[in-house]
C-alpha positions, -999 to 999 in steps of 0.1 A, spaced: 705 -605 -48 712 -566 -36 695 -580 0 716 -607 5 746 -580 20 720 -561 39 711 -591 54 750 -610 59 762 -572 76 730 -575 100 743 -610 110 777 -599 112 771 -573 135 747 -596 156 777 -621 160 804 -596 167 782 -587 197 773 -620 210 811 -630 208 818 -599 228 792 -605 254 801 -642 258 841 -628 262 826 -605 291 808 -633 309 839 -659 307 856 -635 325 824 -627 354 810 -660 353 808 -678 385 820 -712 382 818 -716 420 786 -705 428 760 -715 398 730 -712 422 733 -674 428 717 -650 419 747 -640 395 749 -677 383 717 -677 372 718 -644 350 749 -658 335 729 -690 328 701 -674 315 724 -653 293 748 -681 282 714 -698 272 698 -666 250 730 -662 231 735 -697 226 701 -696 207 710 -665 191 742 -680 177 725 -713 165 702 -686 144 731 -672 135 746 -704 116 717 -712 100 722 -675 84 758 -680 74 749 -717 61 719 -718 50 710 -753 38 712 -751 -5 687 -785 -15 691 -794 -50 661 -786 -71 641 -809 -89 664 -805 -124 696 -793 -128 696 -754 -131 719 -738 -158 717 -706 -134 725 -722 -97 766 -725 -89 763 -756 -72 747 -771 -102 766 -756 -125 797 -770 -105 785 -803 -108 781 -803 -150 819 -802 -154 824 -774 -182 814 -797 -210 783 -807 -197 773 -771 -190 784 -762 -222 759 -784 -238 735 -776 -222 735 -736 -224 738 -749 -262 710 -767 -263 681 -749 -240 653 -736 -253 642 -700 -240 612 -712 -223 635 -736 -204 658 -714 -195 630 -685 -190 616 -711 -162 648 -718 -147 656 -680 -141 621 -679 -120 630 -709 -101 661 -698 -94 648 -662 -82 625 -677 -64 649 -702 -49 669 -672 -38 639 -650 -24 635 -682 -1 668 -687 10 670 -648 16 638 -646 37 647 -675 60 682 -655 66 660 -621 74 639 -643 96 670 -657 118 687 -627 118 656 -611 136 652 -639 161 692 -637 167 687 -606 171 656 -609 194 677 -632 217 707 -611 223 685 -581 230 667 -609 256 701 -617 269 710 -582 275 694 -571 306 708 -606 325 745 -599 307 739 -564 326 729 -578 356 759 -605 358 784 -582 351 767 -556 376 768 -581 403 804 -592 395 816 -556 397 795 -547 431 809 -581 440 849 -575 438 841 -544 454 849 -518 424 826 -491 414 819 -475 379 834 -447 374 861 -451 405 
């Protein structure tokens, strides 16, 4: 469970980035003129983060399937009990029962964890995709109203 805020701050981090790119480009994006050069890198990058932010939900929401049995460990199943039910059945479980529902439930975890490393990395993979045409667009739209870095 120690991975899971590892894995939540990487995300985080990742979002706050895309949001901040896709705040730049709102500004420098050219409505007018989709078929330009410009247009296209803002395409392009519009396109990469929106995949990146898709990747992105799936981390924040991962999808929680009910097992086969109800889990005396799981919150959502727990939830579902009501207290009384819960309470009779902590009560009544045997240890190998509750011995095999601890390594379902870990291993329900590890899976859930590894498919939120896996889309943080191909969130991640996107934005640093989108960042050379983010550069570009915002390049072009700074050469374009005439201003200079640094000037």
């Amino acid at each position: 469970m120690g991975f899971y805020p590892r894995v939540e701050t990487k995300a985080s981090l990742i979002l706050a980035t895309n949001i901040g790119m896709l705040g730049a480009m709102a500004v420098n994006f050219p409505v007018r003129d989709i078929l330009s050069p410009r247009g296209c890198c803002g395409t392009i990058t519009a396109l990469l983060l929106l995949f990146s932010l898709w990747h992105l939900y799936v981390v924040f929401f991962p999808h929680l399937k009910p097992g086969e049995k109800p889990s005396l460990v799981f919150f959502g199943d727990i939830a579902s009990m009501g207290w009384r039910g819960y309470h009779n059945a902590v009560t009544t479980v045997t240890e190998a029962d509750l011995l095999e529902d601890l390594t379902c439930q870990i291993w329900r975890n590890s899976e859930i964890l590894k498919i939120k490393f896996d889309r943080t990395q191909s969130a991640f993979i996107f934005t640093l995709t989108a960042l050379p045409f983010w550069l570009l667009l915002l390049s072009a739209a700074t050469l374009r109203a005439g201003k200079f870095v640094g000037h």
